[in-house]
Short mmCIF file of the C-alpha atoms (twelve columns), coordinates in Angstrom:
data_MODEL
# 
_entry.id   MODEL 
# 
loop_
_atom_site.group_PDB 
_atom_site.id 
_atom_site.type_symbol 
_atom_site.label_atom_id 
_atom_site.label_alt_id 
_atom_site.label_comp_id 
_atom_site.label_asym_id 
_atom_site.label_seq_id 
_atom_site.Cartn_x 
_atom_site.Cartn_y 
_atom_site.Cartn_z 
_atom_site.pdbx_PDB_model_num 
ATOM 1   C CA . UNK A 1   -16.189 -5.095  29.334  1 
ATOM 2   C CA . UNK A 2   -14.700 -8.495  30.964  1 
ATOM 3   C CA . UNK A 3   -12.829 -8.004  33.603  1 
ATOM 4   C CA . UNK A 4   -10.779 -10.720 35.847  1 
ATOM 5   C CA . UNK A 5   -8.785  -10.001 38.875  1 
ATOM 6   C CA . UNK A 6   -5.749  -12.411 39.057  1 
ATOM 7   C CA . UNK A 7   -6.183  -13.047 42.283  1 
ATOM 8   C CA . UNK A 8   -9.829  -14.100 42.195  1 
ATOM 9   C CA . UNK A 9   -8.782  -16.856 39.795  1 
ATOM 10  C CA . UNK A 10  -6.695  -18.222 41.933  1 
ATOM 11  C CA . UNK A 11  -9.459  -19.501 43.866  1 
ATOM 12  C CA . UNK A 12  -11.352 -20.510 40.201  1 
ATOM 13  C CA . UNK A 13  -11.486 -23.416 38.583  1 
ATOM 14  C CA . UNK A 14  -10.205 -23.964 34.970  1 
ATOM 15  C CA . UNK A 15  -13.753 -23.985 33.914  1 
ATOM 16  C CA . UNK A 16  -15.014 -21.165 35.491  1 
ATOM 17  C CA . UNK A 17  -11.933 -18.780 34.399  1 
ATOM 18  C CA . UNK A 18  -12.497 -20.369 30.711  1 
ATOM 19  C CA . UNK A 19  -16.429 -19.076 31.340  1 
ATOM 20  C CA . UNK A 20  -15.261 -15.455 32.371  1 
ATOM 21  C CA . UNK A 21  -12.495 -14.791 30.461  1 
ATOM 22  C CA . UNK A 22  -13.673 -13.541 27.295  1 
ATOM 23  C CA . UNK A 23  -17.033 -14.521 27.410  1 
ATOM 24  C CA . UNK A 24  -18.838 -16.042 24.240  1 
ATOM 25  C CA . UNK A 25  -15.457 -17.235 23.336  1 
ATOM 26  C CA . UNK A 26  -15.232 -21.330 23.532  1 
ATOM 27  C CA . UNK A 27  -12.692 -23.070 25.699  1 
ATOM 28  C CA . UNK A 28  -10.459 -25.962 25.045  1 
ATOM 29  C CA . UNK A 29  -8.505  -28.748 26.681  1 
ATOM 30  C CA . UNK A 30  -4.871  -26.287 27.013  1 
ATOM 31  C CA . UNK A 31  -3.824  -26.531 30.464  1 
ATOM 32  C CA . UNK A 32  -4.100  -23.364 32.453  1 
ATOM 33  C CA . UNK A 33  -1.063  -21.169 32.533  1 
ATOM 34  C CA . UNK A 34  -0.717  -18.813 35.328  1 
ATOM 35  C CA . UNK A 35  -0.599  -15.917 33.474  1 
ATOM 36  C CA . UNK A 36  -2.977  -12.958 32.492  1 
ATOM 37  C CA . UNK A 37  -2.795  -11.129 29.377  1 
ATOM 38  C CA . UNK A 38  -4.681  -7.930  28.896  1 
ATOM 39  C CA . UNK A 39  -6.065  -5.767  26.392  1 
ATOM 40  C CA . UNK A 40  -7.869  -2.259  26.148  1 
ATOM 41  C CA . UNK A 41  -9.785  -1.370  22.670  1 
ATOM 42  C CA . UNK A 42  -9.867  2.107   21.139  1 
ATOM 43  C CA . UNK A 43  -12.918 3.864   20.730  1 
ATOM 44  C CA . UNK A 44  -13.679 1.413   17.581  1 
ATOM 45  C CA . UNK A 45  -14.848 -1.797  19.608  1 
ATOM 46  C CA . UNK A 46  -13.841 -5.119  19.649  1 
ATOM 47  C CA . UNK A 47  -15.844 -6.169  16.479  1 
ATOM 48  C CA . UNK A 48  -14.327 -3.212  14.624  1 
ATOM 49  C CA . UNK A 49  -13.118 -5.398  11.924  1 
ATOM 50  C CA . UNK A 50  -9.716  -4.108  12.006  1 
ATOM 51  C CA . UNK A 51  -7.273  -3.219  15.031  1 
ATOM 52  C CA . UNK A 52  -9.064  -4.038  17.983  1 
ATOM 53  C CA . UNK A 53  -10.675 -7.503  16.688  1 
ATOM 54  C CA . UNK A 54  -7.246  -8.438  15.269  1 
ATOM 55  C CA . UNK A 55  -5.990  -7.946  19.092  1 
ATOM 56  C CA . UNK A 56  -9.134  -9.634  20.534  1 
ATOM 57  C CA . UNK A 57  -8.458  -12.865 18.195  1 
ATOM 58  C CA . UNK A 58  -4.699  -12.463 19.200  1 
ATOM 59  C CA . UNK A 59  -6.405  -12.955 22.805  1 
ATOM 60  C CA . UNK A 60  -8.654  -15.811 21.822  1 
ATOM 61  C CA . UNK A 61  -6.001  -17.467 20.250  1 
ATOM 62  C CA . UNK A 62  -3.694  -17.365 23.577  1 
ATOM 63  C CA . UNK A 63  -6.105  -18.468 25.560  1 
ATOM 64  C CA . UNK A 64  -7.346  -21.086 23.556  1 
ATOM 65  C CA . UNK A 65  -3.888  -22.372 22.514  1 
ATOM 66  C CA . UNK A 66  -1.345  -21.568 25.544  1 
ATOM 67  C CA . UNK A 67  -4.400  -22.027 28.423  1 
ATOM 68  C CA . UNK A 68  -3.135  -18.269 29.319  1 
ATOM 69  C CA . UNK A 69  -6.321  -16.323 31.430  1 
ATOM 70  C CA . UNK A 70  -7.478  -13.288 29.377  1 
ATOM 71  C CA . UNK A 71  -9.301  -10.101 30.841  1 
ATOM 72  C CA . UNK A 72  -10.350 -6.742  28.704  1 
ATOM 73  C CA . UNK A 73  -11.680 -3.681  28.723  1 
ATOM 74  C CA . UNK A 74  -13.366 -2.265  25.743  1 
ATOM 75  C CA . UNK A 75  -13.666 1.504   25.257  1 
ATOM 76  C CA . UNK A 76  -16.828 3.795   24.424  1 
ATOM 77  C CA . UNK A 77  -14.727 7.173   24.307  1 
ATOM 78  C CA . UNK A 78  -11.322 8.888   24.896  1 
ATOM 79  C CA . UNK A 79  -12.345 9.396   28.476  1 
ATOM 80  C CA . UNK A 80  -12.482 5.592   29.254  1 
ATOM 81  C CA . UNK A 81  -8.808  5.185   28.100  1 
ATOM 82  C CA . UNK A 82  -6.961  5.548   30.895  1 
ATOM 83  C CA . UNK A 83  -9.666  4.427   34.330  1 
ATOM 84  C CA . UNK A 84  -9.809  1.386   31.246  1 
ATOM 85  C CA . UNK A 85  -5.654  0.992   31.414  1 
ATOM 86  C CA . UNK A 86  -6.164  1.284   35.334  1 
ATOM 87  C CA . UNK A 87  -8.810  -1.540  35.217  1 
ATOM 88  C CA . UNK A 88  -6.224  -3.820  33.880  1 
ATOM 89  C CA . UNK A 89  -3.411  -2.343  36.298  1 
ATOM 90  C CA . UNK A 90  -5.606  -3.118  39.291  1 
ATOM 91  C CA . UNK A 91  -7.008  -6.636  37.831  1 
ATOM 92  C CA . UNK A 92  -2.626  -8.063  38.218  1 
ATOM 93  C CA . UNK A 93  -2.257  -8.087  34.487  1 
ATOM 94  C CA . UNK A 94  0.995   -9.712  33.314  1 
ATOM 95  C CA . UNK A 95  1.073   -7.929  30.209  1 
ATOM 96  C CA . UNK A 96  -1.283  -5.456  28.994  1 
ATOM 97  C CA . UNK A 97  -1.986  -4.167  25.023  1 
ATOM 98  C CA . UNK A 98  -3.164  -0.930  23.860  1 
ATOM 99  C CA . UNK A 99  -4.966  -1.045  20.721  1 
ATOM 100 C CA . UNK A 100 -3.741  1.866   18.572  1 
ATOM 101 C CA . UNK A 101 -2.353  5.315   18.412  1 
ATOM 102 C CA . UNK A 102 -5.257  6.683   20.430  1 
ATOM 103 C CA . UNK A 103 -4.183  4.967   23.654  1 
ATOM 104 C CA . UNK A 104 -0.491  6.211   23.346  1 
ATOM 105 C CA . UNK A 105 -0.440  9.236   25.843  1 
ATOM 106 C CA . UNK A 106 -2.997  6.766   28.363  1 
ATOM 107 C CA . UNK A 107 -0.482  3.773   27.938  1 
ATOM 108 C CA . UNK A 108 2.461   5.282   28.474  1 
ATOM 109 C CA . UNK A 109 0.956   7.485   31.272  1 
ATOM 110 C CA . UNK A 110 0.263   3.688   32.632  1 
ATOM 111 C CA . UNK A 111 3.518   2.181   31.874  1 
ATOM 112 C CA . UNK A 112 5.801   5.253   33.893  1 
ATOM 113 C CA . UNK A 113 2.873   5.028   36.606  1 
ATOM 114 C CA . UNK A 114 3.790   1.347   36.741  1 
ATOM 115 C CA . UNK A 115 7.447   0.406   36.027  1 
ATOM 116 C CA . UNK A 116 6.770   -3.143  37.355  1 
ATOM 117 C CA . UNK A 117 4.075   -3.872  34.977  1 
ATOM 118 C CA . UNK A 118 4.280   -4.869  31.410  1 
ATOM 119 C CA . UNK A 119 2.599   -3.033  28.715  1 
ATOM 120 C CA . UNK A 120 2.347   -2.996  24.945  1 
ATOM 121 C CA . UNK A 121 1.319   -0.167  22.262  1 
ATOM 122 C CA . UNK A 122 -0.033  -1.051  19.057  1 
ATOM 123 C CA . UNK A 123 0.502   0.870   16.353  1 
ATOM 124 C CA . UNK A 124 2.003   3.698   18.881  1 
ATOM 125 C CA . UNK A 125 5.238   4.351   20.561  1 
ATOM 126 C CA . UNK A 126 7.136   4.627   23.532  1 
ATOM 127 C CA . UNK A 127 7.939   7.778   25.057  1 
ATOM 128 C CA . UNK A 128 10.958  6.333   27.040  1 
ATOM 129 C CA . UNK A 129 9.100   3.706   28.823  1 
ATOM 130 C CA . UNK A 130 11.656  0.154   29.006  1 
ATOM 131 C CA . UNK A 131 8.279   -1.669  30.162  1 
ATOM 132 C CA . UNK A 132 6.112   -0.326  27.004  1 
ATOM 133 C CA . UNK A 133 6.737   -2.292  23.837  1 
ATOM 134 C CA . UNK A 134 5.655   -0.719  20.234  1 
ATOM 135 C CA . UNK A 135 3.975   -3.044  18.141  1 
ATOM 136 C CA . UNK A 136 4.720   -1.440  14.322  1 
ATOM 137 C CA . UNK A 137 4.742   -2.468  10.636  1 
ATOM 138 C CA . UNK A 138 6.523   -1.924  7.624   1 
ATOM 139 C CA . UNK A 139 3.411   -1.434  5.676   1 
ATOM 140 C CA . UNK A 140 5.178   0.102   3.238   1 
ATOM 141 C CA . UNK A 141 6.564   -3.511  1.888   1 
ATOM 142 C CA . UNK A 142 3.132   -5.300  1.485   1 
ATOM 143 C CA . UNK A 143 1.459   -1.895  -0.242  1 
ATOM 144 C CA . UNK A 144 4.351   -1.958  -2.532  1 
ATOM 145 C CA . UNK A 145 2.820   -4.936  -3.742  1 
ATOM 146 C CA . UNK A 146 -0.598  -3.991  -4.017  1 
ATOM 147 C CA . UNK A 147 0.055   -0.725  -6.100  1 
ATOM 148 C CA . UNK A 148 2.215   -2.680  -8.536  1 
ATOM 149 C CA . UNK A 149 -1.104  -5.222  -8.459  1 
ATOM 150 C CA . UNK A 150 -3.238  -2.042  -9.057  1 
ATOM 151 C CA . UNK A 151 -1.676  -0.901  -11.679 1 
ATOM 152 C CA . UNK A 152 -1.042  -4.350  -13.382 1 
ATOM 153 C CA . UNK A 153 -4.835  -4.624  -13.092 1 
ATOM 154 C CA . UNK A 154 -6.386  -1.197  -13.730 1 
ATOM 155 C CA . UNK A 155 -8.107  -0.890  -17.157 1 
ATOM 156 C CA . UNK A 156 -7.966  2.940   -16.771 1 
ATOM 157 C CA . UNK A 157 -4.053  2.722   -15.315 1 
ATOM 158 C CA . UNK A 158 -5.108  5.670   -13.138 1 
ATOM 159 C CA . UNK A 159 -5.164  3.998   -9.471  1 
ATOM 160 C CA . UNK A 160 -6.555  6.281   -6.171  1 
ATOM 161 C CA . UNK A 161 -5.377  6.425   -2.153  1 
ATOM 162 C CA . UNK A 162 -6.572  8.429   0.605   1 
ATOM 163 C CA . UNK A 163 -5.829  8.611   4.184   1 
ATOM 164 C CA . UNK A 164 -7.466  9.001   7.454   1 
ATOM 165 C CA . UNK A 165 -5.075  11.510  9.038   1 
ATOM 166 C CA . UNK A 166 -1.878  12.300  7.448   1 
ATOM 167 C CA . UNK A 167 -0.185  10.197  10.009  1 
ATOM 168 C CA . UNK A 168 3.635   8.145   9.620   1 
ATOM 169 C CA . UNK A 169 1.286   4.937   10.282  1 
ATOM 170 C CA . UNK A 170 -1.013  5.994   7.311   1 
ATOM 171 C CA . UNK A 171 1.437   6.987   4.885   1 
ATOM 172 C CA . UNK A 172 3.297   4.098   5.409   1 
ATOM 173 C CA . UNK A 173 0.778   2.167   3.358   1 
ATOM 174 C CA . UNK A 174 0.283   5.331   0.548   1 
ATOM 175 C CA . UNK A 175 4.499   5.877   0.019   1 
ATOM 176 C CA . UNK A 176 4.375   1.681   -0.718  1 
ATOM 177 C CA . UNK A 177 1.266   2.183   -2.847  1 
ATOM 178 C CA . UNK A 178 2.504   4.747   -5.053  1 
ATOM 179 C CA . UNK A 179 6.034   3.236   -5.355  1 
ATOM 180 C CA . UNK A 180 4.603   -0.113  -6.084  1 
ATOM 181 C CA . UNK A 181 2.733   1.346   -8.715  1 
ATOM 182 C CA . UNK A 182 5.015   3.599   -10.583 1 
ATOM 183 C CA . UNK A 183 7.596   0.194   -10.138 1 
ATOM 184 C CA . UNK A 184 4.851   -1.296  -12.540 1 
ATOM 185 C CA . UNK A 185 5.351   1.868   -14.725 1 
ATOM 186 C CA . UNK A 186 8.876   1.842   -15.135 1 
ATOM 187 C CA . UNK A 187 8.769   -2.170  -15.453 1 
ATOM 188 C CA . UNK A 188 6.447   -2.158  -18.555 1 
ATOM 189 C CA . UNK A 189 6.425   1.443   -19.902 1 
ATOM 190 C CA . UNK A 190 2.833   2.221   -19.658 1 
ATOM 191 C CA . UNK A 191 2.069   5.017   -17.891 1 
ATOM 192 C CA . UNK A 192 0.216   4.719   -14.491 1 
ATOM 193 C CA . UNK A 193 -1.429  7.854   -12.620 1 
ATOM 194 C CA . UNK A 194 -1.463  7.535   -8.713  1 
ATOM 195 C CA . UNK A 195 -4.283  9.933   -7.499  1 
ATOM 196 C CA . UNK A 196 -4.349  11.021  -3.751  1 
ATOM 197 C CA . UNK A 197 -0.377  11.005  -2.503  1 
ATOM 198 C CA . UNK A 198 2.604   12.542  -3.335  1 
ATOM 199 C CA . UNK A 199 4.987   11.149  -1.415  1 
ATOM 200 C CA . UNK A 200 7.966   13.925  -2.360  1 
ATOM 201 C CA . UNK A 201 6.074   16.394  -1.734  1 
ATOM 202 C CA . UNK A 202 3.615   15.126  0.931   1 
ATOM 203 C CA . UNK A 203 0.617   15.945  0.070   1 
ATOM 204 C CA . UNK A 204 -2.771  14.199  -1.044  1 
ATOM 205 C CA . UNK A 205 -6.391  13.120  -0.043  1 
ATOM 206 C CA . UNK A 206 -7.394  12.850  3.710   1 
ATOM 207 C CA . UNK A 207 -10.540 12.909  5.467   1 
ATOM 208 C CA . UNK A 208 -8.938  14.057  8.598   1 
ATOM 209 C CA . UNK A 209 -10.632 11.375  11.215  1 
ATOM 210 C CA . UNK A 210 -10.954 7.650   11.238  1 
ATOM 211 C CA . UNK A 211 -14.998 7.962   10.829  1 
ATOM 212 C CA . UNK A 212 -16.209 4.503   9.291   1 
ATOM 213 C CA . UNK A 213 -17.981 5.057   5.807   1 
ATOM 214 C CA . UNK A 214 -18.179 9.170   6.316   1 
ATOM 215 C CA . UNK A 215 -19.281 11.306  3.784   1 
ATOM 216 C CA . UNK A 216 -16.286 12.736  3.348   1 
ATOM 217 C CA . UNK A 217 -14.726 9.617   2.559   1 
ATOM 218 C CA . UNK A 218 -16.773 8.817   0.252   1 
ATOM 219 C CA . UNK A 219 -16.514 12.234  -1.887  1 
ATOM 220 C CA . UNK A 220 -12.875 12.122  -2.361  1 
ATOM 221 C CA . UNK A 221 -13.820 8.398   -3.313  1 
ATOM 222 C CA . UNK A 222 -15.954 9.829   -5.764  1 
ATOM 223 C CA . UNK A 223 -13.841 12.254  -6.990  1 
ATOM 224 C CA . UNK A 224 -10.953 9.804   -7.471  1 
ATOM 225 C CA . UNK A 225 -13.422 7.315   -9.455  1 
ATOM 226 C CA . UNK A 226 -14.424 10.452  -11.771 1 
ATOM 227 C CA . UNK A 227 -10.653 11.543  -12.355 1 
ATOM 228 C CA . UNK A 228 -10.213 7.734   -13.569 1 
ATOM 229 C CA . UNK A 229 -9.389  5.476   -10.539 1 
ATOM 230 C CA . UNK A 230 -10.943 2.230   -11.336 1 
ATOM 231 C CA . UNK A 231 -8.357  0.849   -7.447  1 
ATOM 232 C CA . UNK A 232 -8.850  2.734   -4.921  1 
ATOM 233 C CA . UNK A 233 -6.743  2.170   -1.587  1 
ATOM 234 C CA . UNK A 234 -8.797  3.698   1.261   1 
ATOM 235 C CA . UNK A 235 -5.859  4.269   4.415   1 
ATOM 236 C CA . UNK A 236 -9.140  4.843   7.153   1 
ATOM 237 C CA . UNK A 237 -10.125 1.730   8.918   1 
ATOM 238 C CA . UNK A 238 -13.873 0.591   7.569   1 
ATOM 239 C CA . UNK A 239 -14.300 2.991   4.014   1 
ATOM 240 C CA . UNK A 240 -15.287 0.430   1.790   1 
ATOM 241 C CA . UNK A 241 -18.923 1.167   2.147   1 
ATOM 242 C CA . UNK A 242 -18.419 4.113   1.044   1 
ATOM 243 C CA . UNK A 243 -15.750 3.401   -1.273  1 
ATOM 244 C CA . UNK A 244 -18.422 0.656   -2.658  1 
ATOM 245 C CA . UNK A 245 -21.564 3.269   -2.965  1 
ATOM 246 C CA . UNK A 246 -19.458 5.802   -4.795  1 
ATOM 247 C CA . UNK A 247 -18.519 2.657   -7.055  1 
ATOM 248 C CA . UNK A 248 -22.077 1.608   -7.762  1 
ATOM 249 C CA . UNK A 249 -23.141 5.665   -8.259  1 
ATOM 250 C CA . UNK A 250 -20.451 6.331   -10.900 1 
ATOM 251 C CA . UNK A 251 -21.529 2.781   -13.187 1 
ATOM 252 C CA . UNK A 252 -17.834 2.103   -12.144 1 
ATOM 253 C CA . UNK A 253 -17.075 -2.158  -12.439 1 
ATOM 254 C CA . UNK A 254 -13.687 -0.770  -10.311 1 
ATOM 255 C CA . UNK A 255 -12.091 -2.335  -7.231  1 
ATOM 256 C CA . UNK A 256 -10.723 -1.589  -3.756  1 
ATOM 257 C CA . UNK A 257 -8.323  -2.538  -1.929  1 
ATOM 258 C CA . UNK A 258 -8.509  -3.149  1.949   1 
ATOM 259 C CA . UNK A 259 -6.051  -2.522  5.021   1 
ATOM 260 C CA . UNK A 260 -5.601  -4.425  8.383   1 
ATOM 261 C CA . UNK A 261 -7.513  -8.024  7.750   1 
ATOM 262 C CA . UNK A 262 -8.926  -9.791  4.658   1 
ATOM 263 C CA . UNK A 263 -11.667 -7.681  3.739   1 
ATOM 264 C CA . UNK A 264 -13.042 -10.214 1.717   1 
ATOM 265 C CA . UNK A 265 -13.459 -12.400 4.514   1 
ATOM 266 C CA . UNK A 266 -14.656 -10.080 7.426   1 
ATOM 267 C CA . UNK A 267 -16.828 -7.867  5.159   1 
ATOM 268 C CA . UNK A 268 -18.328 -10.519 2.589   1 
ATOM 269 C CA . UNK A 269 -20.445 -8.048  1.462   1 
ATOM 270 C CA . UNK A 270 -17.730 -6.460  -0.811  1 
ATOM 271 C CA . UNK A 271 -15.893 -9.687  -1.435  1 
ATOM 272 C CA . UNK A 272 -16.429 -8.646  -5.151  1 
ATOM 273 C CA . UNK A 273 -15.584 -5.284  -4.675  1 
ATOM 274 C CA . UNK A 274 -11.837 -6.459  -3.608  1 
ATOM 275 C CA . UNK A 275 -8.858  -7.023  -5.283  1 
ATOM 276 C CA . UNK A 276 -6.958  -7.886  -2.265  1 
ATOM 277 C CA . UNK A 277 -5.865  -6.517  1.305   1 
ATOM 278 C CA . UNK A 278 -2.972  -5.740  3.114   1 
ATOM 279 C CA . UNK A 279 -3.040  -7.112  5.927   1 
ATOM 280 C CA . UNK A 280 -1.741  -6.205  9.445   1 
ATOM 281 C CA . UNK A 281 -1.295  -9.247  11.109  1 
ATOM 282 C CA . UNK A 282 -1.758  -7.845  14.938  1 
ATOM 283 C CA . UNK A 283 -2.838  -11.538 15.693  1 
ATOM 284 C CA . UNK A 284 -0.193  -13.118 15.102  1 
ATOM 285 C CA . UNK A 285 2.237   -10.342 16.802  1 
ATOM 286 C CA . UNK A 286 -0.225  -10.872 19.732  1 
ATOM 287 C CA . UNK A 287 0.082   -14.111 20.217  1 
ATOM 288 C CA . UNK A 288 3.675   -14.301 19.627  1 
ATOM 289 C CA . UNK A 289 4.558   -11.739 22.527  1 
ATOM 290 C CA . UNK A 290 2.416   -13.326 24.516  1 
ATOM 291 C CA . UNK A 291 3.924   -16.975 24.094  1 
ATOM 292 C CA . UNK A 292 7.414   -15.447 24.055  1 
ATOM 293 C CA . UNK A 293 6.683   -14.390 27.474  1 
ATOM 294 C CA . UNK A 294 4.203   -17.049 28.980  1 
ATOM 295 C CA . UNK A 295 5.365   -20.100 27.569  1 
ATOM 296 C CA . UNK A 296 9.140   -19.844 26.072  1 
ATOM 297 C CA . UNK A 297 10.052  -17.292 29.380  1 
ATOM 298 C CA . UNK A 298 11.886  -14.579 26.920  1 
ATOM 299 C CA . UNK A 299 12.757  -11.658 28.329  1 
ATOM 300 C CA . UNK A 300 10.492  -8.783  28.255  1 
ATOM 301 C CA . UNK A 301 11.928  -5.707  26.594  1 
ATOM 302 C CA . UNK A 302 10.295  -2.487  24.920  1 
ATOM 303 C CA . UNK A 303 12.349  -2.705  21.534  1 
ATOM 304 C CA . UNK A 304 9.619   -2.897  18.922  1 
ATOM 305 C CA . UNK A 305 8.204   -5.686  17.214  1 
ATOM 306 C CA . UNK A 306 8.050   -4.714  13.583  1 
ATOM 307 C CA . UNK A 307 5.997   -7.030  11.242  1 
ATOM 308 C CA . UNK A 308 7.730   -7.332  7.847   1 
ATOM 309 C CA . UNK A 309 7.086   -9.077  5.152   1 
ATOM 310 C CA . UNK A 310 9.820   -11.967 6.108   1 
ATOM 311 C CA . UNK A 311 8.494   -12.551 9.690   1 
ATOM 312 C CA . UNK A 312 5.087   -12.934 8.422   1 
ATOM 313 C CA . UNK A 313 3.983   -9.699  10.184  1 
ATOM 314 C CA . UNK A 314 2.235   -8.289  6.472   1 
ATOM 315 C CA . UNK A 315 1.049   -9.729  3.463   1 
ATOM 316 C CA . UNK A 316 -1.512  -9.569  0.789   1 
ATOM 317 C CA . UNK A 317 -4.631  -11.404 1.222   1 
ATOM 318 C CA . UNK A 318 -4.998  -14.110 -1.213  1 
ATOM 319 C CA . UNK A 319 -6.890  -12.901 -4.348  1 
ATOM 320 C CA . UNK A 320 -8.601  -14.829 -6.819  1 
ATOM 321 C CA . UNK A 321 -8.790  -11.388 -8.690  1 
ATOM 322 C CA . UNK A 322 -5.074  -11.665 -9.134  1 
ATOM 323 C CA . UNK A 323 -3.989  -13.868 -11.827 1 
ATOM 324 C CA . UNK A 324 -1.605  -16.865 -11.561 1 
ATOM 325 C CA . UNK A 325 1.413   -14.524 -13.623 1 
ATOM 326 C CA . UNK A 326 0.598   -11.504 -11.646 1 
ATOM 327 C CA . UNK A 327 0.926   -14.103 -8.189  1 
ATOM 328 C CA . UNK A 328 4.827   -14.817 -9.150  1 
ATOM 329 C CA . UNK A 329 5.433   -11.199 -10.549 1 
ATOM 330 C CA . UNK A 330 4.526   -10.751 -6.676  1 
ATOM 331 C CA . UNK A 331 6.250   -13.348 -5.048  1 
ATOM 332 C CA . UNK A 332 9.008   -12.697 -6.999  1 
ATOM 333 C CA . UNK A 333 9.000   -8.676  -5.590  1 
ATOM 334 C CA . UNK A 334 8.565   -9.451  -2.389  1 
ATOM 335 C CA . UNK A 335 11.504  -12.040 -2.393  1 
ATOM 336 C CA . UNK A 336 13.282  -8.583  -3.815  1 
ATOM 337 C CA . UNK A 337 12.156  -6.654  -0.992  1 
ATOM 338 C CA . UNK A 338 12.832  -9.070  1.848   1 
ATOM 339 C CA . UNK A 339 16.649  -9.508  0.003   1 
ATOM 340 C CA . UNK A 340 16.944  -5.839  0.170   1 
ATOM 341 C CA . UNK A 341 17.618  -6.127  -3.777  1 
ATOM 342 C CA . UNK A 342 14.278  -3.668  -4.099  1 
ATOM 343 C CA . UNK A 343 13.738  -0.544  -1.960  1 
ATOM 344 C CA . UNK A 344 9.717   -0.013  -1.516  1 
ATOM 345 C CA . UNK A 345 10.736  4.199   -1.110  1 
ATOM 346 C CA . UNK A 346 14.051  4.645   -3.972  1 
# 
């Protein structure tokens, strides 16, 4: 955990707040901004691969870029949520984040504890708190791409999702999934099976926790893969190790599909594995609040920032699995979906 009171570093030196703030991360010639954003991990750390490092690189990126003074506090259990949130209270942050729906009851304990104070939530809500922004996404657009790209490149046309908790934030990405998928179905007449979600009747697959590469996670993995999934969307955090062993133990030559970053990128070790990702872009949102605020002075407010598919907020990763025809047959949707012209849930 790096801590740094604001008022300490008024006394600091550029370099020496660049040397604390953050540390291992390098510093650049941006001029110092007086202004300290904030950030408290869940439970998964800030190398997690998903949620919390997207935040931490959102942090990296405003300091590095804007010359904004970071501080954080990463958390070891549920227990070190809110003294954590009180760290960042006491240290003067200007704005503080909240990495996911974990923190909610801490952060908005925090934000009615401190009206003055600036807080933000992501992937959680506000319970009524006009200093406590939600950070959210419409992952429902960018997974209604990658089930119509599962089914366009399934061999077996029988594609698999699962959850972590049966959660709006989770089946978010399984309602797109399926929709995308069965859009491929009615598009070209072939029938495609979607195995883990019903999104009428809301039921399906879940593990119910967020353990990275559990055992149960990887049975229903396995159990999808013997039904006939040959793309299986894991909705968990980090499955694809187990995703990938339950691959390799059925002879399977099938794919996955990640959530939050480019899996491909941060896990390299099942770049082949992937057909693509879809991709939270906390980062960006990050970085974007914090600028709003720092640099181009916009108001604070807690309406929600929702990353969509328009604002750049979701996407696919970039695939070299997905061929150049498939590529425009996606472009092409999402320009549908960002018209309005396609609904991702009919």
């Amino acid at each position: 955990m790096s801590i740094i009171s604001r008022k300490s570093t008024k006394f600091m030196s550029i370099a020496a707040v660049a040397a604390l703030a953050l540390t291992g991360c390098a510093s650049n010639a941006a001029p110092s901004v007086d202004y300290l954003a904030c950030a408290v991990s869940d439970e998964g750390s800030w190398n997690d691969k998903s949620f919390n490092e997207s935040v931490y690189d959102g942090l990296v990126k405003a300091k590095d870029e804007l010359g904004v003074q970071t501080a954080d506090a990463e958390s070891n259990s549920a227990e070190d949520f809110a003294p954590n949130l009180q760290q960042m209270v006491d240290a003067g942050c200007d704005i503080t984040f909240a990495v996911g729906f974990n923190l909610v009851a801490a952060v908005n304990e925090a934000a009615k504890g401190n009206p003055d104070m600036k807080f933000v939530t992501i992937d959680g809500w506000s319970e009524g708190n006009a200093n406590l922004k939600p950070v959210t996404y419409a992952m429902e657009q960018s997974s209604y791409l990658a089930g119509y790209a599962a089914a366009a490149y399934s061999t077996t046309k029988v594609v698999g999702t699962y959850g972590g908790m049966q959660i709006d934030a989770v089946t978010a990405f399984m309602d797109g999934f399926y929709y995308g998928a069965k859009a491929y179905e009615a598009e070209t007449g072939t029938a495609v099976k979607v195995l883990g979600w019903d999104p009428v009747a809301k039921t399906g697959d879940f593990m119910g926790d967020f353990t990275p590469n559990s055992g149960v996670s990887k049975t229903i993995a396995a159990t999808q893969i013997q039904a006939g999934a040959d793309v299986i969307l894991p909705v968990a955090g980090d499955q694809f190790g187990a995703v990938s062993e339950a691959l390799d133990e059925a002879g399977s030559n099938g794919v996955m599909i990640g959530v939050d970053k480019n899996i491909a990128v941060t896990s390299p070790e099942y770049a082949e594995k992937m057909l693509t990702s879809v991709e939270k872009r906390m980062t960006t949102a990050v970085f974007d609040i914090i600028k709003g605020i720092a640099i181009d002075k916009v108001d604070f407010s807690g309406d929600a920032y929702v990353g969509t598919l328009a604002n750049g907020g979701t996407a696919l990763s970039d695939s070299d699995k997905i061929s150049a025809d498939l590529k425009a047959k996606l472009d092409e949707l999402s320009m549908g979906i960002q018209d309005g012209s396609i609904s991702v849930r009919p």
